[in-house]
N, C-alpha and C positions, 0 to 999 in steps of 0.2 A: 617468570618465576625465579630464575634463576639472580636476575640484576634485581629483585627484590628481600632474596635471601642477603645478598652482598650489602644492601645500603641495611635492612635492616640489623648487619652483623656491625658496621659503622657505628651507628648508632647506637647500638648498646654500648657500646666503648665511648664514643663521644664526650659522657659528662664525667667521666677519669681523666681526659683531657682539657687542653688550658687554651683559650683560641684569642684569636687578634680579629678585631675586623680591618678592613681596609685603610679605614678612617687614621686607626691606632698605630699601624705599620707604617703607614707615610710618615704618621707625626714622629713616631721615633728616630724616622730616615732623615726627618729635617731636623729631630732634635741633637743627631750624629750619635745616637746611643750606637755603641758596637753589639752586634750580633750576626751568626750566618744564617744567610736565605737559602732555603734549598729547594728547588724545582724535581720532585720525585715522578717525574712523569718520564713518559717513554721520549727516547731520543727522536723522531721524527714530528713529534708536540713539539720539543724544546727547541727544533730548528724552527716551526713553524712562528715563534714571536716567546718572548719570555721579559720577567720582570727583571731590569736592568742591573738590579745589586746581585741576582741570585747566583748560584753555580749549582750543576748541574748533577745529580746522583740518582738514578732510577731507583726506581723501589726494591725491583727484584737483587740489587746490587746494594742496597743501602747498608746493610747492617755487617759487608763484608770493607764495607770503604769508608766507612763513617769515620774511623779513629786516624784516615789521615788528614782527616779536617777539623775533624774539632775530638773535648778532652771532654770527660763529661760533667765539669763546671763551663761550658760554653753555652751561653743563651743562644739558642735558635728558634728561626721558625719555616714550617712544611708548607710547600703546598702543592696540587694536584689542578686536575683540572676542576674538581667544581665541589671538592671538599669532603670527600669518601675515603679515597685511597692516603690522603695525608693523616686523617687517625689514623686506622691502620699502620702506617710507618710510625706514628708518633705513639703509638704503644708501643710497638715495636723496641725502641727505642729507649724508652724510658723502663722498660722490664731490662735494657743492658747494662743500667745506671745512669743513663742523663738524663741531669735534673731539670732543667731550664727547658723543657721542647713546648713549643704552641705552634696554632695550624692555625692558616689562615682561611678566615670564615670564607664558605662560598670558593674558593682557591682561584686559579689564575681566569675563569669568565669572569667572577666580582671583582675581580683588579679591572680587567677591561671594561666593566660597566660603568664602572667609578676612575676614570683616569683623573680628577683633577676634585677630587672626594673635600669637602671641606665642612662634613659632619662634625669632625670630629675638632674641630676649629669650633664651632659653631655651639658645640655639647660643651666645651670647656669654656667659651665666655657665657654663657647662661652660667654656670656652677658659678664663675668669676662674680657674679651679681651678686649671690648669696655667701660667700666667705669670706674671711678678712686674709686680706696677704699683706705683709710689711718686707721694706726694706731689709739689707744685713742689718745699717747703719742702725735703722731702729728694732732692730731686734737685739744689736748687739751688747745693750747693756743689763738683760736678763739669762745671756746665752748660757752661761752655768748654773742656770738654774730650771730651765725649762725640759721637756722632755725632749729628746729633738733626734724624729726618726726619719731616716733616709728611704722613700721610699721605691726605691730602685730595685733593678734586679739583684739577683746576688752576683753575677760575674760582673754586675756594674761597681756596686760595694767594694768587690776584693780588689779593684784596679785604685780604689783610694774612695774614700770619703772625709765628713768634714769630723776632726775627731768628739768622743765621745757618741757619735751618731747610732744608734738603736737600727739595726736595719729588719723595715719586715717589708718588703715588698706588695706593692699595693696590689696585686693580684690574691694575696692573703692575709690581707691585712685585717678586715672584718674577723676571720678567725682569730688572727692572735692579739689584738688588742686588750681586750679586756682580759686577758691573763697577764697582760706586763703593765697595763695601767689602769686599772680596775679602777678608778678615781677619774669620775665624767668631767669633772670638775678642773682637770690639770690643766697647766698651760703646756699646751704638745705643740710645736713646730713642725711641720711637714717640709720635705724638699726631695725636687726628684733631677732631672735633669738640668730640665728649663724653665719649669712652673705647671707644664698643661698637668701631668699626671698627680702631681699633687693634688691640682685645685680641686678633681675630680674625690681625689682620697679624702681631703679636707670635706667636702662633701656629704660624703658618704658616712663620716664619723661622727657627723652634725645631726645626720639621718637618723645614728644609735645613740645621738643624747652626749656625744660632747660637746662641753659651750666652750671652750679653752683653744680652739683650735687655730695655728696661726699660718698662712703659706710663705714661704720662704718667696719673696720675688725673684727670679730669672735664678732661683735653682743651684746647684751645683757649680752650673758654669760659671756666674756671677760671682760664688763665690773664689774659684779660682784664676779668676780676670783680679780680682784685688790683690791675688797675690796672702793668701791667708793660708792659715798652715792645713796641711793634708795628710790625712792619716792611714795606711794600708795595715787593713785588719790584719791579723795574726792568724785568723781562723776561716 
């Protein structure tokens, strides 16, 4: 009764939170997005095996050690053993003021289920089939004119993006789209890292009726392998 009262206390909190599956955390790790992994489970879990970027804060210690790790514009993400006890802390958390918290679906058994996970590889070239991605080169001679949002985190954004870039991050970006481009019709550029997260956003906004929609190929990074100017918000 009692570990039913707990999961369903979880759960009601759940859809206030923001979660990663498996899939999505690898690709960010190979996309080199910066973020902290934290393993909130008890120390003799975290000796027993743990996910190799994370470092380690128990729960019951979290909310007293958290600010010497991170600031609360630092993306992170939670996780526990099997994806209860990391809402919990990621409410926790986010009632302290950090914006950026996600839990990983399922927590550290789904990591071990999935060691070599390539859903999430596989959900992004299917999208890849149905959106148009172009080059900079060929983007570049509409580039002042098009809408062109970065769909990155925000502690990705404030480290530099490419200027003039609209940032709403594709976790919210269904919400805010049609208040800043209410015109289905625009040509919008998408770019995020390295393409995966785009292709998916480009996707998704094909879903709600824009035809305009164009993926930046190889992303952010691509663009600063040219050597092209970088711009760090002010805000």
């Amino acid at each position: 009764m009692a570990q039913n009262r707990f999961m369903a206390l979880a759960n009601g909190i759940r859809p206030s939170i923001k979660e990663l599956t498996v899939a999505e955390i690898r690709q960010k790790i190979h996309d080199g997005d910066q973020f902290l992994m934290i393993d909130i489970r008890e120390p003799a879990e975290w000796l027993k095996g743990h996910v190799a970027p994370a470092i380690h804060i128990s729960r019951g210690t979290l909310e007293q050690n958290i600010e010497r790790w991170a600031d609360p514009s630092t993306p992170m993400v939670l996780y526990c053993g099997g994806g209860y006890r990391s809402v919990l802390a990621a409410d926790s958390l986010q009632r302290m003021g950090y914006q950026h918290v996600y839990c990983m679906v399922g927590g550290y058994q789904e990591w071990l289920r999935h060691p070599h996970d390539g859903g999430f590889r596989k959900l992004v070239a299917a999208a890849g089939k149905t959106v148009r991605a172009q080059s900079i080169e060929q983007i570049s001679p509409r580039l002042a004119r098009v809408v062109l949002i970065d769909v990155r985190e925000v502690g990705e954004w404030r480290k530099g993006t490419i200027p003039k870039a609209i940032n709403m991050p594709r976790g919210v970006l269904e919400n805010l789209i049609e208040g800043k481009v209410p015109d289905e019709k625009a040509d919008i550029v998408l770019f995020c890292g390295a393409g995966s997260r785009s292709t998916l956003a480009a996707e998704s906004l094909a879903k709600m009726g824009y035809s305009g929609v164009t993926v930046m190929a190889g992303g952010f990074q691509a663009w600063k392998k040219q050597g092209l100017p970088v711009e760090t918000p002010t805000r």
